[in-house]
C-alpha positions in Angstrom: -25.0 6.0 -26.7 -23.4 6.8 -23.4 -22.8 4.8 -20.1 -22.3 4.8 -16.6 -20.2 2.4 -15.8 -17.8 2.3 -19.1 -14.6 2.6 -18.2 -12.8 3.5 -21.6 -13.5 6.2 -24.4 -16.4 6.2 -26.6 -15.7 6.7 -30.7 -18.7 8.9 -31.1 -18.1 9.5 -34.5 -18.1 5.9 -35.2 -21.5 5.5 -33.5 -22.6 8.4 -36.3 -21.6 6.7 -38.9 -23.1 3.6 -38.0 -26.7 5.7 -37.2 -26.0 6.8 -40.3 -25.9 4.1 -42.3 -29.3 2.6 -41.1 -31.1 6.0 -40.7 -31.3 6.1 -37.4 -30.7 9.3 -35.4 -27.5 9.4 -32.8 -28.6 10.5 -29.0 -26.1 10.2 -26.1 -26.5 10.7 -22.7 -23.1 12.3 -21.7 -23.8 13.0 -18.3 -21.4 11.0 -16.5 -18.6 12.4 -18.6 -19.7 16.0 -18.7 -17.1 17.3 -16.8 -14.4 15.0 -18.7 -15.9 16.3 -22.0 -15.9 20.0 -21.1 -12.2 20.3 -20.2 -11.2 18.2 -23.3 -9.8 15.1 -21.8 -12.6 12.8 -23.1 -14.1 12.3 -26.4 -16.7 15.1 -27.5 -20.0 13.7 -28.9 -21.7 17.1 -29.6 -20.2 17.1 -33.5 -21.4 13.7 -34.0 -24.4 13.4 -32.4 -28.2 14.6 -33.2 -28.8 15.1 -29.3 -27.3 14.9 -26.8 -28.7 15.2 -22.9 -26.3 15.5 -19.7 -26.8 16.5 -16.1 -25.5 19.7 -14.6 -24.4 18.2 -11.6 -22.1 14.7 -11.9 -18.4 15.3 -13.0 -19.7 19.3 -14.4 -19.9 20.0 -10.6 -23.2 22.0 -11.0 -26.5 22.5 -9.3 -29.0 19.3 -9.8 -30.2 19.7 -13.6 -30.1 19.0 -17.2 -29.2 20.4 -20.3 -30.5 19.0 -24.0 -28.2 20.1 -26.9 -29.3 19.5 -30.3 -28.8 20.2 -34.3 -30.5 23.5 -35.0 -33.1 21.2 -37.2 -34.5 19.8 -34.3 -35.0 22.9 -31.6 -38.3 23.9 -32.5 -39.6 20.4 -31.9 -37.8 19.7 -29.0 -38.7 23.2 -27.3 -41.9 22.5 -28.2 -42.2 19.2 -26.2 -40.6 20.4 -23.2 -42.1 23.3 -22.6 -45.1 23.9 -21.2 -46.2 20.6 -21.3 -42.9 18.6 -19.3 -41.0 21.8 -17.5 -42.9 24.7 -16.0 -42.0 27.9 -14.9 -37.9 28.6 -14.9 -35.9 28.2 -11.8 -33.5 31.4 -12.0 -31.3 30.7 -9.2 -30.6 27.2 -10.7 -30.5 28.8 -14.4 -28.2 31.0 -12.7 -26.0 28.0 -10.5 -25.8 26.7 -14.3 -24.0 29.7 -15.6 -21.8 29.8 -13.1 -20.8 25.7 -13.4 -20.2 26.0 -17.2 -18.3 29.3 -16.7 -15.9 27.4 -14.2 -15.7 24.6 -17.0 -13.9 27.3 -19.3 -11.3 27.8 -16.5 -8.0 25.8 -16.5 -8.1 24.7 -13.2 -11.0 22.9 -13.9 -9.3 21.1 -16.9 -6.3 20.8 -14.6 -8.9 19.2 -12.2 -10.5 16.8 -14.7 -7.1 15.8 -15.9 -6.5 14.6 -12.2 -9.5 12.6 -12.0 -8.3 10.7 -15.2 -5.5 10.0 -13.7 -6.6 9.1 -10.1 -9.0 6.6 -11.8 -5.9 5.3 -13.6 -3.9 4.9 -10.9 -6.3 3.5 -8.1 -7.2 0.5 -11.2 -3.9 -0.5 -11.3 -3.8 -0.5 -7.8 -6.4 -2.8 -7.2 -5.4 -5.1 -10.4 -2.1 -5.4 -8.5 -4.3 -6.2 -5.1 -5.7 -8.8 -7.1 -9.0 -7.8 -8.4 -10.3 -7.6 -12.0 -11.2 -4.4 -13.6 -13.5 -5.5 -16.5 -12.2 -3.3 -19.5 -8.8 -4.0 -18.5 -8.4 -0.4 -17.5 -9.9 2.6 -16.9 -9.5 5.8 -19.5 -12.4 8.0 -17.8 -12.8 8.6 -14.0 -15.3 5.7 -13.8 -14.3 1.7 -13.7 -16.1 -1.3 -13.4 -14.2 -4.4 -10.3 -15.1 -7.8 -10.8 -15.5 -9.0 -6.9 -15.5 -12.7 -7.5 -11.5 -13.2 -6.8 -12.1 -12.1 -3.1 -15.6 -14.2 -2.6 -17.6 -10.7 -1.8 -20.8 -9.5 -3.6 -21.0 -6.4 -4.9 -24.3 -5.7 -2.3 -21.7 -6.7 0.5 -18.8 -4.4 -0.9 -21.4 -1.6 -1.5 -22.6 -2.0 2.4 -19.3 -2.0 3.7 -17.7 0.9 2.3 -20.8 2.6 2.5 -20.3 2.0 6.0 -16.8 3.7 5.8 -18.3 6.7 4.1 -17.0 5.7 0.8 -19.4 5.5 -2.1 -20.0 2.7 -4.6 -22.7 1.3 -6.5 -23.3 -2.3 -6.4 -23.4 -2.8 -10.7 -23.5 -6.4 -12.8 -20.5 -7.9 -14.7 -20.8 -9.0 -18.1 -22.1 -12.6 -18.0 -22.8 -11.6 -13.8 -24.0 -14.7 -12.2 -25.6 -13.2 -9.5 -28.9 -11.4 -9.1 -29.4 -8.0 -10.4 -29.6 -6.4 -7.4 -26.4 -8.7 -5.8 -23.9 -8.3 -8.4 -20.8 -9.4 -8.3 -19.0 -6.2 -9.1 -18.9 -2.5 -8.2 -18.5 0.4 -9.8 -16.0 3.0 -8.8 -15.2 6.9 -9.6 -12.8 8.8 -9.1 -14.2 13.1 -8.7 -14.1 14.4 -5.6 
């Protein structure tokens, strides 16, 4: 479970149950919501999940990395396939860049922060809604939401281009049933963190 371009919350504990049911094991790749997750404005999958992976950097505004969390059953062969034989040596100063991004995570400024980001994603889909463009779920309850582009006749590759020309960045990304070519699109995704 996870996404990048889902615009509303995920029921993790759904998702468990379901894995449940069948056997299967719950894994979700949080690391576009990170930062949501770790000021509490966004659904938590760590209780509900067997692993869970995220990036450091993203909305948890740390150094480039990644972190894998999982139930205590499952360290030993985890650690055990990571290290030596997928991650080397340590980085210190990055281990160290780590600390210091999940230590400003406990502050409330950076909930304060993430609770602006929610909101400026709110407010900037029902600003181009009223403009007259489509955003796919309807709305947006993350910092992440997904425009349809096919109202105002421009690709998503076009868009993308554009305000990448303006020094604003997008990623071109498909639309449920997206008629055009994978890498055209015929939406883009937007975020709100600065």
């Amino acid at each position: 479970a996870g996404a990048s371009a889902f615009a509303l919350k995920i029921d993790f504990e759904r998702l468990a149950k379901i894995a449940k049911s069948v056997g299967a094991y719950l894994m979700v790749d949080m690391a576009h919501y990170a930062g949501l997750i770790a000021a509490g404005v966004y659904p938590n999958p760590v209780p509900h999940a067997d692993f869970v992976t995220t990036t450091t950097h993203k909305s948890l505004r740390g150094p480039r990395g990644g972190v894998i969390l999982m139930k205590s059953e499952y360290e030993k062969p985890i650690n055990s396939a990571i290290f030596p034989g997928i991650q080397g040596g340590p980085l210190m100063h990055v281990i160290a860049a780590k600390a210091v991004a999940f230590k400003e995570a406990l502050s409330p400024e950076f909930k304060e922060y993430q609770q602006k980001v929610v909101e400026n994603a709110r407010v900037l889909a029902e600003t181009l809604v009223k403009r007259g463009l489509r955003i796919v779920s309807g709305r947006t309850e993350s910092h992440v939401m997904l425009v349809d582009l096919r109202a105002k006749n421009i690709t998503g590759k076009a868009a993308e281009a554009a305000l990448g020309a303006a020094h604003i960045t997008v990623n071109k990304n498909a639309i449920p049933n997206d008629p055009e070519k994978p890498f055209v699109t015929s939406g883009i995704r937007l975020g709100s963190p600065a």
